[in-house]
MMTF fields as JSON, N, C-alpha, C and O atoms, coordinates in Angstrom:
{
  "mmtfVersion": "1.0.0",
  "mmtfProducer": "UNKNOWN",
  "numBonds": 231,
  "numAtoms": 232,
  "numGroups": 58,
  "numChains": 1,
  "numModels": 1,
  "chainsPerModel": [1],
  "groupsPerChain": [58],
  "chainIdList": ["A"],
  "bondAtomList": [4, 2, 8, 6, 12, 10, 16, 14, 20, 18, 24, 22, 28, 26, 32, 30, 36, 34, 40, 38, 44, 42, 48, 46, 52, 50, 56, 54, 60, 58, 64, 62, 68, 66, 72, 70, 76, 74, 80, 78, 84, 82, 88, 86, 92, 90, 96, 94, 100, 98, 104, 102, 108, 106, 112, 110, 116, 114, 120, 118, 124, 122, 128, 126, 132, 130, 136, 134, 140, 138, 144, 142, 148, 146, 152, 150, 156, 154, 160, 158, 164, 162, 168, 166, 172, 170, 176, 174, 180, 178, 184, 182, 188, 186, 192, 190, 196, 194, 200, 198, 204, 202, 208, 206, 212, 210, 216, 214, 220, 218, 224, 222, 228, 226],
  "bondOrderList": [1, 1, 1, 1, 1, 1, 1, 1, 1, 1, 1, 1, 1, 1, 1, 1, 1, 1, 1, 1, 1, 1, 1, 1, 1, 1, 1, 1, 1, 1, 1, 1, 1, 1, 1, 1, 1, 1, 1, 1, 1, 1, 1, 1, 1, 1, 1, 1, 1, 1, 1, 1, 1, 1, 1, 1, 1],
  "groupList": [{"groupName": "UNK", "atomNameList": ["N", "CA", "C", "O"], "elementList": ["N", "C", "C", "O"], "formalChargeList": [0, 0, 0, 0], "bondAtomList": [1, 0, 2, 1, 3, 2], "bondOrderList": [1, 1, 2], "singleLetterCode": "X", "chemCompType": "L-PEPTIDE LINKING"}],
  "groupTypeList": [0, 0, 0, 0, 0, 0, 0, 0, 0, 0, 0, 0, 0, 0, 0, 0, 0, 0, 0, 0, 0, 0, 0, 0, 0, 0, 0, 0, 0, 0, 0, 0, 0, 0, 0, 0, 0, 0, 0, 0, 0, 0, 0, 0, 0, 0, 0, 0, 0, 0, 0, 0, 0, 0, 0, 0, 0, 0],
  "groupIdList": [1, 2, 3, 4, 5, 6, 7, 8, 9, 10, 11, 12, 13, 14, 15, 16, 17, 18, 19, 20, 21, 22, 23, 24, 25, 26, 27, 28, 29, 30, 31, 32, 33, 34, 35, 36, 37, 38, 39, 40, 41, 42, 43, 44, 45, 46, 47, 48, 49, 50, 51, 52, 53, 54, 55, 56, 57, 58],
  "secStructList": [7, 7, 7, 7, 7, 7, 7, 7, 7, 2, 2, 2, 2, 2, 2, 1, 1, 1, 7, 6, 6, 6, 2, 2, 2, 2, 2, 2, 2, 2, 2, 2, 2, 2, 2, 2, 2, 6, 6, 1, 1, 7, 2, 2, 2, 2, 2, 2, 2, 6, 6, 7, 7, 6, 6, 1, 7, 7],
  "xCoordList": [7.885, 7.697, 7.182, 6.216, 7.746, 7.402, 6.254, 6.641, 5.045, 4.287, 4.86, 5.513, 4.498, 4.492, 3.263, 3.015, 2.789, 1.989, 1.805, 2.264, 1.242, 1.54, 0.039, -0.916, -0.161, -0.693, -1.184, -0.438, -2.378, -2.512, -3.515, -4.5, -2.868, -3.352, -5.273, -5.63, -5.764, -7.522, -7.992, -8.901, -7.17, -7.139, -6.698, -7.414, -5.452, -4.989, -6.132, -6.663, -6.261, -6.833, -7.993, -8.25, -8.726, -10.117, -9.601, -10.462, -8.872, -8.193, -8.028, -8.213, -7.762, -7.336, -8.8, -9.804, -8.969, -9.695, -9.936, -9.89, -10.365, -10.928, -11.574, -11.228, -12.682, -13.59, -13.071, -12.047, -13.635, -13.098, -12.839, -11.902, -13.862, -13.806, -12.591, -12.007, -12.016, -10.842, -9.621, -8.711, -9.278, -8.37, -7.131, -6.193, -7.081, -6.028, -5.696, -4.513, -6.84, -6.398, -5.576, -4.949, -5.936, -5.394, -3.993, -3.071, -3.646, -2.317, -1.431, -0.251, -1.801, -0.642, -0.565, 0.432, -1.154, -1.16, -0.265, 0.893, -0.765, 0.559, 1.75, 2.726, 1.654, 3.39, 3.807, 4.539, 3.481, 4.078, 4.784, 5.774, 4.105, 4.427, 5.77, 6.835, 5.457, 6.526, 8.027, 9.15, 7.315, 8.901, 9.287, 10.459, 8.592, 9.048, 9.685, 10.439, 9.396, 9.635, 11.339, 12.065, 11.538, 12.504, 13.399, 14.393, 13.413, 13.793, 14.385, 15.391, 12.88, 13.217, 12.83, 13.268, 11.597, 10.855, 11.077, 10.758, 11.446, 11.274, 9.83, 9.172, 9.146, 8.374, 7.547, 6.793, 7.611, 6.933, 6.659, 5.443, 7.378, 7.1, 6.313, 5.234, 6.601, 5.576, 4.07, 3.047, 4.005, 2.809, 2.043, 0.818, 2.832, 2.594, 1.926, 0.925, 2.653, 2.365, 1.102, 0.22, 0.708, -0.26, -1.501, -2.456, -1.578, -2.522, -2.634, -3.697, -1.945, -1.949, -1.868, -1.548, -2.278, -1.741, -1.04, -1.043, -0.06, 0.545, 0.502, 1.236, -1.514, -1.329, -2.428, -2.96, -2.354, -2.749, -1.385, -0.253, -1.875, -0.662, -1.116, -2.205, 0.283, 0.255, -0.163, -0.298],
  "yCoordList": [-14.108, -13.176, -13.948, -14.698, -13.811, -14.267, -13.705, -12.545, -13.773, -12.971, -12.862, -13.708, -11.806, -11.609, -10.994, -9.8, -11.793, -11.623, -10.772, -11.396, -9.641, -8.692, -8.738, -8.221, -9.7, -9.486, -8.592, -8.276, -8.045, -6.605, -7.588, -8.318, -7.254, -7.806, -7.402, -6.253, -7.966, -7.46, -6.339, -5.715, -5.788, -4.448, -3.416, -2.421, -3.5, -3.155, -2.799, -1.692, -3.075, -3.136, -2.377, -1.215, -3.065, -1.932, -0.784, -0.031, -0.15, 1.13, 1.82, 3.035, 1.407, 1.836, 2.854, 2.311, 4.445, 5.031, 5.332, 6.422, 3.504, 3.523, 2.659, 1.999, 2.449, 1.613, 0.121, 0.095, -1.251, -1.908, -2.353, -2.655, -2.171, -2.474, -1.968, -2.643, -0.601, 0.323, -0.129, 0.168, -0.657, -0.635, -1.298, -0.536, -2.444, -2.894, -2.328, -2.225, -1.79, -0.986, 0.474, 1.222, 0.52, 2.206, 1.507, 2.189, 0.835, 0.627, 0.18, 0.368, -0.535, -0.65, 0.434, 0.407, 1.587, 3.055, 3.53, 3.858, 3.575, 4.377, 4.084, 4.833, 2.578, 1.798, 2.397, 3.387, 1.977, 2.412, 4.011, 4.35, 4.757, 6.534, 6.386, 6.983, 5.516, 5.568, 4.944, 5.073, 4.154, 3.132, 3.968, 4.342, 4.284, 5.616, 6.769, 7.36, 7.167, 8.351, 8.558, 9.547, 6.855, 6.545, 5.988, 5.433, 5.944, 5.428, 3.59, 3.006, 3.168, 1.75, 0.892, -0.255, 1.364, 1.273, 2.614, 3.74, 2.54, 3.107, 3.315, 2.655, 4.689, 5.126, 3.866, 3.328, 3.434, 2.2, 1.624, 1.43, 0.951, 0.035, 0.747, 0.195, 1.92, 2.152, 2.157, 1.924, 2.42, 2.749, 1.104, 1.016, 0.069, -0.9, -1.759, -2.474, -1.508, -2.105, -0.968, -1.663, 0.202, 0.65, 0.555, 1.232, -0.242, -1.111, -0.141, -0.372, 1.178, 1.849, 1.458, 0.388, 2.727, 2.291, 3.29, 4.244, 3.357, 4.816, 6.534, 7.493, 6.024, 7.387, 7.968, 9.029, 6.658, 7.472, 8.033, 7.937, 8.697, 9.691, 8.854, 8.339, 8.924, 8.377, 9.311, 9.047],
  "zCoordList": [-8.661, -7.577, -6.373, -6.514, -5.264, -4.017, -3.269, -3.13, -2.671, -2.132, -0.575, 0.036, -0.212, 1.103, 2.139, 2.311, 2.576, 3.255, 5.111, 6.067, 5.299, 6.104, 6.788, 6.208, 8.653, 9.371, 10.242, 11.168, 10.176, 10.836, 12.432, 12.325, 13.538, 14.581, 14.804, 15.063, 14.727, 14.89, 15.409, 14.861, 17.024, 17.319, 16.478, 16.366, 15.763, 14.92, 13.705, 13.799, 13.347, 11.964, 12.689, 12.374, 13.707, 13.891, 14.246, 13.788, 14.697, 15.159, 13.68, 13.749, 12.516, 11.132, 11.097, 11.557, 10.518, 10.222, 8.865, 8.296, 8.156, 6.632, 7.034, 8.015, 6.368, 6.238, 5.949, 5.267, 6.376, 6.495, 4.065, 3.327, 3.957, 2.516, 1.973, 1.126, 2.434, 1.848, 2.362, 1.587, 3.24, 4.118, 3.149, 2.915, 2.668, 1.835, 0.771, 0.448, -0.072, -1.01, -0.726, -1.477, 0.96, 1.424, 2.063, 1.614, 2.601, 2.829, 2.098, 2.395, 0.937, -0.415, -0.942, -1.664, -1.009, -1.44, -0.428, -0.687, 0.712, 1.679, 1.971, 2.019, 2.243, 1.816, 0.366, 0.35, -0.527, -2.084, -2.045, -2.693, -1.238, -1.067, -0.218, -0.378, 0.638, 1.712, 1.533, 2.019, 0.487, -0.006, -1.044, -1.078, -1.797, -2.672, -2.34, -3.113, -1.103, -0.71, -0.007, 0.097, 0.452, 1.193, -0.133, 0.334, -1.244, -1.924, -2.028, -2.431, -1.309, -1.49, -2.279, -2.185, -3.585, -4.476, -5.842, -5.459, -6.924, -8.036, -7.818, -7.013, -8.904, -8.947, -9.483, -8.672, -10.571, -11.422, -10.875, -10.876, -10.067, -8.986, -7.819, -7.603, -6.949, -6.039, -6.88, -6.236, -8.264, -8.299, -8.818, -8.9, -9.085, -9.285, -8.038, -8.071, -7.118, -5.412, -5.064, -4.56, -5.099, -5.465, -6.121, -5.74, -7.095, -7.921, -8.842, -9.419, -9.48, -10.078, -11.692, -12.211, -12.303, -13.844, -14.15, -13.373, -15.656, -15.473, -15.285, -15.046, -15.696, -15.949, -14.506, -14.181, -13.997, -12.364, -11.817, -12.29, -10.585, -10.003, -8.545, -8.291, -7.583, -6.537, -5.694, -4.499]
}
């Protein structure tokens, strides 16, 4: 697996309304919904990029 790494510009990121501790864990959650939703990710997989396990719900 290749990583990919996703720069959030400093304004950026302070503008985000989560706490700074939450913030990565809250945007691999909202990407995963969104790629899911668009069907660009299987469920397994959104909930995997999620940091999920199975028997959490997205």
């Amino acid at each position: 697996m290749r990583p990919i790494v996703l720069e959030l510009p400093g304004d950026l990121a302070d503008a985000l309304c989560v706490p700074v501790p939450e913030q990565e864990a809250r945007l691999r959650h909202e990407m995963a919904i969104r790629l899911y939703e668009k069907e660009l990710l299987s469920f397994g997989k959104a909930r995997e990029l999620a940091g999920l396990s199975k028997v959490d719900r997205i």
